[in-house]
C-alpha positions in Angstrom: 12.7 -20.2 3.6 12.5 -23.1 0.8 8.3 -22.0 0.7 9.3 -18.6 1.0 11.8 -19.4 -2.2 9.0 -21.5 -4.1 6.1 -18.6 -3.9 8.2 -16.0 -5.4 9.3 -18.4 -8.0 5.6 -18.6 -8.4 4.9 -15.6 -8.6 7.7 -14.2 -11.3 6.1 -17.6 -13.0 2.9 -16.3 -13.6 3.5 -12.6 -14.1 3.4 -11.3 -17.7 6.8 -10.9 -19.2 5.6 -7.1 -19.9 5.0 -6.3 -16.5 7.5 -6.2 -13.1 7.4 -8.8 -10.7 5.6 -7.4 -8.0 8.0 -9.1 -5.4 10.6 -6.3 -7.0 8.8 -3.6 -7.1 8.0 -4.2 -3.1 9.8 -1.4 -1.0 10.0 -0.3 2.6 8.9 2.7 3.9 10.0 4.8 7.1 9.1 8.2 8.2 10.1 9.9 11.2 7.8 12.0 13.4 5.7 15.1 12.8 5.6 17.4 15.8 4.3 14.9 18.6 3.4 12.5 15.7 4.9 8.7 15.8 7.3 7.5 13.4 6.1 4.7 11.7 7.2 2.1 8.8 5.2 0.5 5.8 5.0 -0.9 2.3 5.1 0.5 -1.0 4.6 -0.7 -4.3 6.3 1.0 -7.0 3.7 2.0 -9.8 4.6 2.3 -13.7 5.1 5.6 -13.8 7.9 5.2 -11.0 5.7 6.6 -7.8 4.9 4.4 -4.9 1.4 3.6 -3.5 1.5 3.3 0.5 -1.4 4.1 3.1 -2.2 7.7 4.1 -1.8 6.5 7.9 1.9 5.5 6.8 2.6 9.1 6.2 0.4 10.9 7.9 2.3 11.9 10.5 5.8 11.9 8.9 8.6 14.5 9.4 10.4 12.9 6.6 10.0 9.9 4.7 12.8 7.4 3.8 12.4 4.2 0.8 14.6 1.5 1.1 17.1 2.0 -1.8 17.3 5.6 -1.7 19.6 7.9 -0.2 17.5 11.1 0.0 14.0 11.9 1.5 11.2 11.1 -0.6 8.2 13.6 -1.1 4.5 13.2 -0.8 2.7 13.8 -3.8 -0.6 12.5 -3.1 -3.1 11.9 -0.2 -6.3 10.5 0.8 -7.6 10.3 4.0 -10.8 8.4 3.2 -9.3 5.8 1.1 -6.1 5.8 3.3 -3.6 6.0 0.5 -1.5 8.1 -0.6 1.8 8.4 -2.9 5.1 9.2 -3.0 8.2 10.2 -5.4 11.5 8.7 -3.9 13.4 7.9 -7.2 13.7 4.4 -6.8 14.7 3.4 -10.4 13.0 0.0 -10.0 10.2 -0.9 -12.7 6.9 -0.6 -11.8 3.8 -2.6 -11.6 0.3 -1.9 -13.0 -2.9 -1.7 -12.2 -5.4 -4.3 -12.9 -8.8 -4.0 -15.3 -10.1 -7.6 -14.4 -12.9 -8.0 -11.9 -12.4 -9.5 -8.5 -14.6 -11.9 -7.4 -15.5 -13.8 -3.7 -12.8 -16.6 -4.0 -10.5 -15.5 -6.0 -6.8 -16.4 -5.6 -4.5 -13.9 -5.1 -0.8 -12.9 -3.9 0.3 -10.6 -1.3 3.8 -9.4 -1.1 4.6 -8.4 2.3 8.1 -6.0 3.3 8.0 -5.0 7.0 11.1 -7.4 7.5 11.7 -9.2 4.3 9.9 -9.5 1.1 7.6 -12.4 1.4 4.6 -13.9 -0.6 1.3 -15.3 0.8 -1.5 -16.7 -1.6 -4.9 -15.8 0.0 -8.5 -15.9 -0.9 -11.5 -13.0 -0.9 -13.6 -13.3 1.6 -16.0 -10.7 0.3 -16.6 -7.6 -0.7 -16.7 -4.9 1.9 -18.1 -0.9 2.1 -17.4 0.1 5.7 -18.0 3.3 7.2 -14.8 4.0 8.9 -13.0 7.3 11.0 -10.7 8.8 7.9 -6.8 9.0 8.7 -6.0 11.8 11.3 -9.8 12.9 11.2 -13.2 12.3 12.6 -15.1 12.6 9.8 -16.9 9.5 9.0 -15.8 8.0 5.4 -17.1 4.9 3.3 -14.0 2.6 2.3 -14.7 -0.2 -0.6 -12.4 -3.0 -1.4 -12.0 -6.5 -0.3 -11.6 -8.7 3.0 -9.1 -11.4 3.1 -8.0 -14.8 5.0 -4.8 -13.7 6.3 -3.9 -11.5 9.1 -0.8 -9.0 8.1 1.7 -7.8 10.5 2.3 -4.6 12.1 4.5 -2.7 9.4 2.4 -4.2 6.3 0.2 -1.6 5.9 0.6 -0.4 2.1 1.4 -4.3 1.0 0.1 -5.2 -2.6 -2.5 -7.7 -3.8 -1.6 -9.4 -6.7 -3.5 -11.4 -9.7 -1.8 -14.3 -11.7 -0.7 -11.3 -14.6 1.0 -9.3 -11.6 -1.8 -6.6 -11.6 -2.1 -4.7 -8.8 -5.6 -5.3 -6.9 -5.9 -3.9 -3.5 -3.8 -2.6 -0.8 -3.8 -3.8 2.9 -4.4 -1.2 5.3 -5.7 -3.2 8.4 -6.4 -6.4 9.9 -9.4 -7.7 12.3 -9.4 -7.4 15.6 -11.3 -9.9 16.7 -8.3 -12.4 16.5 -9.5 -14.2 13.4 -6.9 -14.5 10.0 -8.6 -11.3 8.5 -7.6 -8.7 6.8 -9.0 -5.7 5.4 -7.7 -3.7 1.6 -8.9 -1.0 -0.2 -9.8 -1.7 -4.3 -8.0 -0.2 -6.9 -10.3 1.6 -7.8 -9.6 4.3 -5.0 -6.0 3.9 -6.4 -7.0 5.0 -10.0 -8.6 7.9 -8.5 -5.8 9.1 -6.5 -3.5 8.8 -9.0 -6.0 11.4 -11.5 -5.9 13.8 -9.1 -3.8 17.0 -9.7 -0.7 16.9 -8.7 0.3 18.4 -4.5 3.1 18.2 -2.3 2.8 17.9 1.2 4.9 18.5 4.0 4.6 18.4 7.8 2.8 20.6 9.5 4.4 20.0 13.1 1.9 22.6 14.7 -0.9 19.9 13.7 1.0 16.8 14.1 0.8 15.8 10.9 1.3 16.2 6.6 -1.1 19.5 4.9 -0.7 20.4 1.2 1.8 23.2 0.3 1.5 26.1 -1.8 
């Protein structure tokens, strides 16, 4: 608990006095099931302009979809399979992060604010860039992914967790880890993130015929 205690003082330390603290801006996410669909449970990280960032395969399947906080369902906004993110509006009233314009190199330093039990953060390092081809959420269609691999393993339950610089810039979000049993992890950049978020603006809703979220209207 004390290093728990000492790495979010750390954090708030080194994050500009403009910008959230990411630690606070860190929510759960819980859906239940679409059709024959699995409920499931991730992270989001509120963005500036109050919307959360999460995985698509958080919400891919979700009948509804709850953020810790809030009292009513929130709605799905926006969604991409190949990246695996998506957002959501929930009205959590909490200030938001941004997004970072500094380059990320091999060995950088960076934070990663976990939620699947409690809000927790872990300094890791790049490992190196990746560009995998990878299945896309809920489809077969082979995708190319580009972001980062790091030296920590996440938990089930931390997909959608945040990486962090030292100004509390958003970097990457975790949406896997290795399974060969080594301390690896694998996030998407934020440049996916950037062009999610310039998309036009959807809703999408479940589908319980197809097990899982389509676009509306």
């Amino acid at each position: 608990m004390r290093r728990q205690l000492l790495a979010l003082a750390l954090l708030a330390a080194c994050t500009d006095a403009d910008h959230a603290n990411p630690s606070e801006a860190t929510v759960v996410i819980e859906t239940t099931a679409c059709g024959h669909a699995s409920a499931t449970s991730g992270v989001g990280v509120v963005l500036e302009d109050g919307r959360i960032l999460t995985t698509a395969h958080t919400v891919s399947g979700a009948g509804t979809v709850h953020v810790s906080g809030t009292e009513s369902d929130a709605t799905i906004v926006a969604y991409d399979p190949a990246a695996d993110l998506a957002v959501i509006e929930a009205g959590v009233g909490l200030d938001g992060v941004h997004l970072t314009d500094a380059p990320v190199e091999v060995g950088d330093r960076l934070r990663l604010v976990r939620g699947s039990e409690e809000t927790d953060v872990v300094d890791v390092s790049v490992l190196r860039r990746i560009d995998v081809r990878i299945d896309g959420v809920r489809t077969s269609e082979i995708v190319r992914r580009r972001g980062f691999e790091i030296d920590h393993r996440v938990e089930l339950g931390d997909s959608g967790a945040g990486l962090f610089d030292e100004s509390g810039g958003l970097v990457a979000v975790v949406y896997g880890r290795s399974t060969a049993g080594a301390d690896r992890s694998f996030t998407v950049g934020v440049d996916a993130v950037k062009a999610l978020l310039d998309r036009p603006a959807a809703t999408y809703r479940c589908d319980p015929e197809n097990h899982q979220i389509a676009p509306t209207g």
